[in-house]
C-alpha positions as a Markdown table, in Angstrom:
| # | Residue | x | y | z |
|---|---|---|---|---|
| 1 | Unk | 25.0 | 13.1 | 241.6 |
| 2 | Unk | 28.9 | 13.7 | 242.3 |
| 3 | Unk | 31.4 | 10.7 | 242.1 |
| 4 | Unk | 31.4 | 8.4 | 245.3 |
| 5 | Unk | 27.9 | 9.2 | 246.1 |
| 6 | Unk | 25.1 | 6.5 | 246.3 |
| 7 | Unk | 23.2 | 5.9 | 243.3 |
| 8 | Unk | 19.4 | 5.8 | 242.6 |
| 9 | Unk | 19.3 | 2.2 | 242.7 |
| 10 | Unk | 21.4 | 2.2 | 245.8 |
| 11 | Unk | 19.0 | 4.8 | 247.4 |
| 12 | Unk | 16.3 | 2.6 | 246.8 |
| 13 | Unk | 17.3 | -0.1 | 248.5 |
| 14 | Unk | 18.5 | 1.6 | 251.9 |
| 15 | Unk | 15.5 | 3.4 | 251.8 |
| 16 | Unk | 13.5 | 1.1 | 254.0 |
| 17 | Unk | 16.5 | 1.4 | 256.9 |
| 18 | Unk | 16.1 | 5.3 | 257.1 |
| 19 | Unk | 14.2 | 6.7 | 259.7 |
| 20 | Unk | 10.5 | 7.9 | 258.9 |
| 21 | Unk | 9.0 | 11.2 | 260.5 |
| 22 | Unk | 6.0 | 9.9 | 262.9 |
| 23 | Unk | 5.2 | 13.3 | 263.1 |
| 24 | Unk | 6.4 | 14.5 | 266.4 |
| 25 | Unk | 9.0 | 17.0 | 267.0 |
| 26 | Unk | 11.4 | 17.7 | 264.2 |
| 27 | Unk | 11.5 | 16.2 | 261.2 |
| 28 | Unk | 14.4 | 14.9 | 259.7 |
| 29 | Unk | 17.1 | 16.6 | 257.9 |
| 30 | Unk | 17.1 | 15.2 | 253.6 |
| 31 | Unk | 18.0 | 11.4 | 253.7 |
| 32 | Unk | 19.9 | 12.1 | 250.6 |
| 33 | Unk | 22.2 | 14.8 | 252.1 |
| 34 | Unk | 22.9 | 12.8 | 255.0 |
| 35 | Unk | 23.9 | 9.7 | 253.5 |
| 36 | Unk | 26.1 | 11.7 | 251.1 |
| 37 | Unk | 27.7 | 13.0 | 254.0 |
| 38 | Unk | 28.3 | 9.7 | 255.8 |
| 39 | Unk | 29.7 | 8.2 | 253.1 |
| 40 | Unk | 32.1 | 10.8 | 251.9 |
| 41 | Unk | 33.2 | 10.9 | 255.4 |
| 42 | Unk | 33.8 | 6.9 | 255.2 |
| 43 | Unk | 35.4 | 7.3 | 251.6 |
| 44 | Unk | 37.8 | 10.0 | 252.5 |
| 45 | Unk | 38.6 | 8.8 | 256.3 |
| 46 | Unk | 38.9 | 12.8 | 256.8 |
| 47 | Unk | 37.4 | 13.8 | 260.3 |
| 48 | Unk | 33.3 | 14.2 | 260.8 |
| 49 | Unk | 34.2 | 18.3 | 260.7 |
| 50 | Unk | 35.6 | 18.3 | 257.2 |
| 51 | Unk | 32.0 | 17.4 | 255.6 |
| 52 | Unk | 31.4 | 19.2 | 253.6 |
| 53 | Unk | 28.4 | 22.2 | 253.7 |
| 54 | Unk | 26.4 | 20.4 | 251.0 |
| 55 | Unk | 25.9 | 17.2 | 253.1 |
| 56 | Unk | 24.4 | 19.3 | 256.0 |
| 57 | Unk | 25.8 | 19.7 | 258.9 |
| 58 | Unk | 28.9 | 17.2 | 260.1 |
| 59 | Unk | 26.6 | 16.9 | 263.8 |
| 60 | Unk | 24.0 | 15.4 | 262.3 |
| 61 | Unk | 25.7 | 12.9 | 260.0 |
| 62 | Unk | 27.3 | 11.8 | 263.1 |
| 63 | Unk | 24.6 | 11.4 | 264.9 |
| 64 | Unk | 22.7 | 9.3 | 262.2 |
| 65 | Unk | 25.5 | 7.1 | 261.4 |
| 66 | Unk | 26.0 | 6.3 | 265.1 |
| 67 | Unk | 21.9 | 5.5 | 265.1 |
């Protein structure tokens, strides 16, 4: 875990907000790597293109934090 990420406990209590594969179509990208994404992105106040690679791709954080 990197500084300014969630923590466990934190995890843990979003968890039941996430979305849950019902098993059609794709499933979704790593909770974990998305969240990290959206909330370096709030953090920083940089654009949603300067996520970093880690954190998946900066599309899909957007799209989840706009869900």
């Amino acid at each position: 875990m990197r500084r300014g990420e969630p923590t466990d406990r934190t995890r843990q209590r979003i968890e039941p907000l996430l979305p849950a594969t019902d098993g059609r179509g794709r499933p979704w990208r790593d909770h974990r790597e998305v969240v990290n994404g959206i909330s370096w992105r709030l953090r920083t106040g940089s654009p949603w293109h300067d996520i970093p690679e880690r954190c998946g791709p900066w599309q899909t954080c957007h799209e989840r934090f706009e869900r």
